[in-house]
C-alpha positions as CSV (number, residue, x, y, z in Angstrom):
1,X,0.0,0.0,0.0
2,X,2.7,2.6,1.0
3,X,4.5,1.6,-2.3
4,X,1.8,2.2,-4.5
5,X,0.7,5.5,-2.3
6,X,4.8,6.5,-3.0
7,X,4.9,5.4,-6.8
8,X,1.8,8.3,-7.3
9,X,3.0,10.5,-5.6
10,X,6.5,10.2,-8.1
11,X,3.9,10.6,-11.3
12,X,2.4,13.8,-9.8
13,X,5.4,15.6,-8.7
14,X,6.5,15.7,-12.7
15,X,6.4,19.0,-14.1
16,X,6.6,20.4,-17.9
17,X,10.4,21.8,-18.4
18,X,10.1,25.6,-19.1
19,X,12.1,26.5,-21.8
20,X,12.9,30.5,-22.5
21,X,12.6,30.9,-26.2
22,X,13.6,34.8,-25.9
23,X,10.6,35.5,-28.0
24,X,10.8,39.2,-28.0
25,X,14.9,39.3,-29.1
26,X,13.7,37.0,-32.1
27,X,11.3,39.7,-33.0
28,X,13.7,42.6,-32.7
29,X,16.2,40.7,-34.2
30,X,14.0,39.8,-36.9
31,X,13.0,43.4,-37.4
32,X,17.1,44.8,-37.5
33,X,17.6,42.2,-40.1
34,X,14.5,42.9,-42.6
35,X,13.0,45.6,-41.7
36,X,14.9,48.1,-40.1
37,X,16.9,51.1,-42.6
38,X,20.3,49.0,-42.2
39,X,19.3,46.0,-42.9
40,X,21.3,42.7,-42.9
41,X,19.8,40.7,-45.7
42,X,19.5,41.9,-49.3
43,X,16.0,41.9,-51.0
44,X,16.7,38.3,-53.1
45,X,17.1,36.8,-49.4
46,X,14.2,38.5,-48.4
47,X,12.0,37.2,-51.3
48,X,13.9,33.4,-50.2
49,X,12.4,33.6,-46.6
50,X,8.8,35.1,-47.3
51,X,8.0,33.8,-50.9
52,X,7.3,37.4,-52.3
53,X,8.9,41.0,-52.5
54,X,9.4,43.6,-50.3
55,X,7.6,46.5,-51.6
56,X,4.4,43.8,-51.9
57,X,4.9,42.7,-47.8
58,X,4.9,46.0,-47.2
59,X,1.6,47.1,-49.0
60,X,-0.2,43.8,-47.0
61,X,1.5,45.1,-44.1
62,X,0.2,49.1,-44.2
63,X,-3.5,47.4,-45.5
64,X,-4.1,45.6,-42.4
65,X,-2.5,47.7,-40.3
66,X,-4.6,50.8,-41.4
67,X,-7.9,49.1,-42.3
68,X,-8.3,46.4,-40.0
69,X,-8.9,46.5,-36.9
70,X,-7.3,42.9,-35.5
71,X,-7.4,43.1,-39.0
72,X,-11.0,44.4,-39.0
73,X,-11.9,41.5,-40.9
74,X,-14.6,42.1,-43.6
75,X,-16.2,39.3,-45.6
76,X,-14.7,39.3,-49.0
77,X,-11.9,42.1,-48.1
78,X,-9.5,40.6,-50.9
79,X,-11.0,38.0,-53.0
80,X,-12.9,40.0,-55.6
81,X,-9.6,41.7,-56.5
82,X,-7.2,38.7,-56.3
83,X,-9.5,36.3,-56.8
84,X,-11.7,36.8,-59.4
85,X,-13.2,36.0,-62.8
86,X,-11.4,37.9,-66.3
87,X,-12.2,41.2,-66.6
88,X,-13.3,42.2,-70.4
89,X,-9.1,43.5,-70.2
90,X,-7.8,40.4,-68.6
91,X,-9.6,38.1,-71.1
92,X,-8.3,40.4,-74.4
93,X,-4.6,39.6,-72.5
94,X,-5.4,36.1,-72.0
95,X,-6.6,35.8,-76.2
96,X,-4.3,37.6,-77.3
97,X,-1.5,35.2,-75.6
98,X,-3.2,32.5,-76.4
99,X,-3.6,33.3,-80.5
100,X,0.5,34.1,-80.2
101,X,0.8,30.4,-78.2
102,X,-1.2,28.7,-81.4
103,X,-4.8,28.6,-79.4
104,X,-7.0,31.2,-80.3
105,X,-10.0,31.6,-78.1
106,X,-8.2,29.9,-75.5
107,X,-8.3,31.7,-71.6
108,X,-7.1,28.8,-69.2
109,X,-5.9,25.3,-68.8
110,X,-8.5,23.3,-66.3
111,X,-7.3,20.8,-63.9
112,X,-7.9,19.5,-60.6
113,X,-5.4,18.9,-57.6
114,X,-5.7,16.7,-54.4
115,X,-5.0,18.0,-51.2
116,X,-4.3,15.2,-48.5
117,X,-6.9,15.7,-45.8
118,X,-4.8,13.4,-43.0
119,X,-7.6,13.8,-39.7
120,X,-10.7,13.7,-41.7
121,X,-13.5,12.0,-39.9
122,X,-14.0,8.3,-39.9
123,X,-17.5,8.9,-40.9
124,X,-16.6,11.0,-44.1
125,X,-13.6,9.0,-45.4
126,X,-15.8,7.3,-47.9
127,X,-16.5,10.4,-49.5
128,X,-14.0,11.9,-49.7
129,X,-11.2,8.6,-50.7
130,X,-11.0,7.3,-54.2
131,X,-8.2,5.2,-55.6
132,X,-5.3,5.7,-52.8
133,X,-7.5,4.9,-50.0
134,X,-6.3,8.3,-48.8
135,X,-9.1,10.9,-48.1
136,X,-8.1,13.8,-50.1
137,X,-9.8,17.5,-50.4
138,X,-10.2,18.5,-54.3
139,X,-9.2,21.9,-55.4
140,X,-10.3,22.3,-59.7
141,X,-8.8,25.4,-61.1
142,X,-8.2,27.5,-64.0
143,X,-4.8,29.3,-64.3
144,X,-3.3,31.2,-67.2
145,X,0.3,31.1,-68.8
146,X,1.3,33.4,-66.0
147,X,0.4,31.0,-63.0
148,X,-2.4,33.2,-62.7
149,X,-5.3,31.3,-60.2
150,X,-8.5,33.1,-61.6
151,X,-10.7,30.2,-60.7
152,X,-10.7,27.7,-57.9
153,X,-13.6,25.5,-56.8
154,X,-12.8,23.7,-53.1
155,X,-14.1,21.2,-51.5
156,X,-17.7,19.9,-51.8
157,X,-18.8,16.7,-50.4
158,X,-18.2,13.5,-52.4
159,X,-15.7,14.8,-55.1
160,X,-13.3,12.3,-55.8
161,X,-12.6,13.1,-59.3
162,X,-12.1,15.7,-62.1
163,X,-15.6,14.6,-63.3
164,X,-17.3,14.9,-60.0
165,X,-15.6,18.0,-59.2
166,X,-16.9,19.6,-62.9
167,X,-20.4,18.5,-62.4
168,X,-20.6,20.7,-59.3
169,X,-18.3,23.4,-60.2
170,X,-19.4,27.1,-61.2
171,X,-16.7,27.5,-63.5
172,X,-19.9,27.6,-66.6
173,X,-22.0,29.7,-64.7
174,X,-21.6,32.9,-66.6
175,X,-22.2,30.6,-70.2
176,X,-25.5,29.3,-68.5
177,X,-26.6,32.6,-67.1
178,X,-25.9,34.3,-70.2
179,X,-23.6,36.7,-68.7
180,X,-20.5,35.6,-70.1
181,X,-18.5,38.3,-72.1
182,X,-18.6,38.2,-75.8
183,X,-15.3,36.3,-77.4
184,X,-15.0,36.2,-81.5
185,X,-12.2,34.3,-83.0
186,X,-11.2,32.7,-86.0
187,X,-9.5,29.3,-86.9
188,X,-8.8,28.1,-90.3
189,X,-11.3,30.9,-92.0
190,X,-14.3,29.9,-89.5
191,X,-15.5,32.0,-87.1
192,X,-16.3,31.2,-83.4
193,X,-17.8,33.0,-80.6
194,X,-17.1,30.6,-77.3
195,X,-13.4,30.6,-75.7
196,X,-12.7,27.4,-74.6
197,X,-10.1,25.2,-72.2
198,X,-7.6,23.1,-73.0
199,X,-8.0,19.8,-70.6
200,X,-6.5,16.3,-70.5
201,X,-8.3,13.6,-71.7
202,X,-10.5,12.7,-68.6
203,X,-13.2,15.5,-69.4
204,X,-16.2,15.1,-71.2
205,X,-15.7,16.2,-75.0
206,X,-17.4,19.4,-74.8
207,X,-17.4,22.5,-77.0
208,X,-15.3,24.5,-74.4
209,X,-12.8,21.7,-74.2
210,X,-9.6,21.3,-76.2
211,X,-8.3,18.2,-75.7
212,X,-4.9,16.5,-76.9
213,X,-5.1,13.6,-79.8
214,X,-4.6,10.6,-78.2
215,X,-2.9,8.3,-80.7
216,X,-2.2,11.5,-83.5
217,X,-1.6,10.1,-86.9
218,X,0.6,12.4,-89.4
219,X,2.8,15.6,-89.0
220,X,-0.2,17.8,-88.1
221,X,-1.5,15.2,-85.4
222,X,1.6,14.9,-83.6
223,X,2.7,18.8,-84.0
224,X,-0.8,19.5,-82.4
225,X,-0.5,16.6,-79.5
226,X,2.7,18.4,-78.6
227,X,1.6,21.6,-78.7
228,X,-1.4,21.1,-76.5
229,X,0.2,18.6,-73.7
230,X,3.0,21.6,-73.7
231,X,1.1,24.0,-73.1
232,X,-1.7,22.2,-70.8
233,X,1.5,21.9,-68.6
234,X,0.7,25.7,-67.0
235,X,-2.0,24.4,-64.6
236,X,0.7,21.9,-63.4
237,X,3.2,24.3,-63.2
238,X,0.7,27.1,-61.1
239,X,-0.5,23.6,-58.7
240,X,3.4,23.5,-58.4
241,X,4.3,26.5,-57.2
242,X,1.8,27.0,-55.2
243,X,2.5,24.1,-53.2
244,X,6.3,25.0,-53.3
245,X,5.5,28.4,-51.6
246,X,3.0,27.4,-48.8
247,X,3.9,24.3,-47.9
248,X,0.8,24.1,-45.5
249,X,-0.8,22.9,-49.1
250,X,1.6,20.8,-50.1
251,X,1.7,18.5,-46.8
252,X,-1.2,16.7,-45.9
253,X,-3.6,18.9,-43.4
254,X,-4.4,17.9,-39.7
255,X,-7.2,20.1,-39.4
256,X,-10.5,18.6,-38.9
257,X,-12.5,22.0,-39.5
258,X,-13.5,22.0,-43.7
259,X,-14.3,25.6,-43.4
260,X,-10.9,26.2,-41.8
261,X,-9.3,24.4,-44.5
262,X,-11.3,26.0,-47.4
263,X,-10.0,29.3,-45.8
264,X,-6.7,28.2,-45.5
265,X,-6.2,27.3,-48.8
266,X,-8.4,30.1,-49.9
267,X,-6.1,32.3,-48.4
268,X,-2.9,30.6,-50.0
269,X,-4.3,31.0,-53.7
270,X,-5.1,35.2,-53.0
271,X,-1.4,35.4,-51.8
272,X,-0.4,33.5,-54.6
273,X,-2.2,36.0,-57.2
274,X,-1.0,38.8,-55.6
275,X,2.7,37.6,-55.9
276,X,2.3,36.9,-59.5
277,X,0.4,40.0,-60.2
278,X,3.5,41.8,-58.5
279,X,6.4,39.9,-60.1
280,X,4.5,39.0,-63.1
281,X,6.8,41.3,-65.7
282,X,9.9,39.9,-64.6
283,X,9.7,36.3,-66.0
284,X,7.2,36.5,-68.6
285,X,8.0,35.9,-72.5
286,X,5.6,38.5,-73.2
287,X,5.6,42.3,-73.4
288,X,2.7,42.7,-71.4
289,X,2.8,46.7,-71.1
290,X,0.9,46.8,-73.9
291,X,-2.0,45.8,-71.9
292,X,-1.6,48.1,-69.7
């Protein structure tokens, strides 16, 4: 008895070891070497440590700072600018590059990625799992040559593929509503008034899909194939980066909140636009200051 009265008392007199992580040196030290006037690293180390320039941290630094109030979070404070469909601007840049690419009337590459949802409920697993057996959250977007994200569709219940993901996606809602804006074009001395997508082979065969030849037969075929799978590879490329600069998106999520990870990755894809938007003249093939 007095042992096992001696052995709890051992358990209970166990306490967490206190570590001092000088928390408020690392912020002044953090300041003196990024943000002070002498600063200790140069701007290309700066843009290594916090994926974007400068003059762009600044500007989301001096927003929140002067319109927000703990951020004086408003519904919808940056998604209709960085986040948002073509304007009648955008989608004359996006044709034009497009004709000079060898797609006329084309305005995005569609695809779909899979995020790795690692704590999602026992109960949901089924719909949300497909081939893998890993429950995975599906992001379907449309991004420009650019790595532009001017579409993304996240997360509804039961998507476990492209096809699932399209059937419930708004990415046609201006076509159906009649709203979308007018597009003329010309191929091969015929006339057409519907931009379209270039896709992989998985999608339906729709009018506003351009998809590669399978098995092309003769010079034309296989110049086309090429062309198409070449280009097609800009969605990739935008999923890619992405991931590469938030690696919260790349790793599998331990949330168990949807609507926290819808945000999250909401969140990731504005920052994302905003750093292309900002850096976008500087590895472009294109002059684009004539759009301007």
């Amino acid at each position: 008895m007095l042992r096992v009265i001696k052995e709890k008392k051992g358990k209970e007199g166990k306490k967490r070891i206190h570590i001092e992580r000088n928390h408020e040196e690392g912020n002044i030290r953090l300041w003196k070497d990024y943000f002070s006037e002498t600063l200790t690293y140069p701007d290309n180390l700066f843009r290594r440590r916090f994926r974007m320039n400068r003059p762009l941290f600044m500007c989301i630094v001096h927003r929140l700072s002067n319109e927000v109030e703990f951020f004086r979070q408003k519904k919808d404070a940056l998604g209709r600018e960085n986040l948002r469909r073509p304007t009648p601007a955008d989608l004359q840049r996006l044709l034009y590059i497009g004709e000079q690419r060898g797609f006329p009337g084309m305005i995005g590459i569609i695809d779909c990625m899979h995020w790795e949802w690692k704590n999602c409920p026992t109960a949901w697993k089924g719909q949300y799992s497909r081939g893998s057996g890993k429950p995975t959250i599906v992001l379907e977007a449309v991004a420009s040559y650019d790595l532009w994200i001017w579409h993304a569709f996240f997360g509804p219940t039961g998507t476990l593929n492209d096809i699932n993901v399209l059937d419930r996606s708004l990415v046609f809602d201006d076509i159906i509503e009649g709203k979308a804006p007018p597009v003329t074009f010309s191929v091969n001395g015929r006339e057409y008034y519907l931009a379209y997508y270039l896709t992989d082979g998985i999608y339906p065969k729709w009018a506003t899909f351009i998809q590669s030849i399978p098995l092309p037969q003769g010079p034309k075929a296989v110049l086309f194939a090429q062309h198409q799978d070449a280009v097609r590879k800009d969605v990739e490329r935008a999923f890619g980066v992405l991931q590469a600069r938030f690696a919260i998106v790349k790793n599998p999520t331990f949330f168990w909140d949807k609507v926290k990870i819808g945000k999250i990755m909401r969140a990731c894809i504005i920052l994302h636009n905003m750093i292309v938007e900002d850096e976008q003249d500087g590895y472009t093939q294109y002059d684009v200051s004539e759009f301007q």
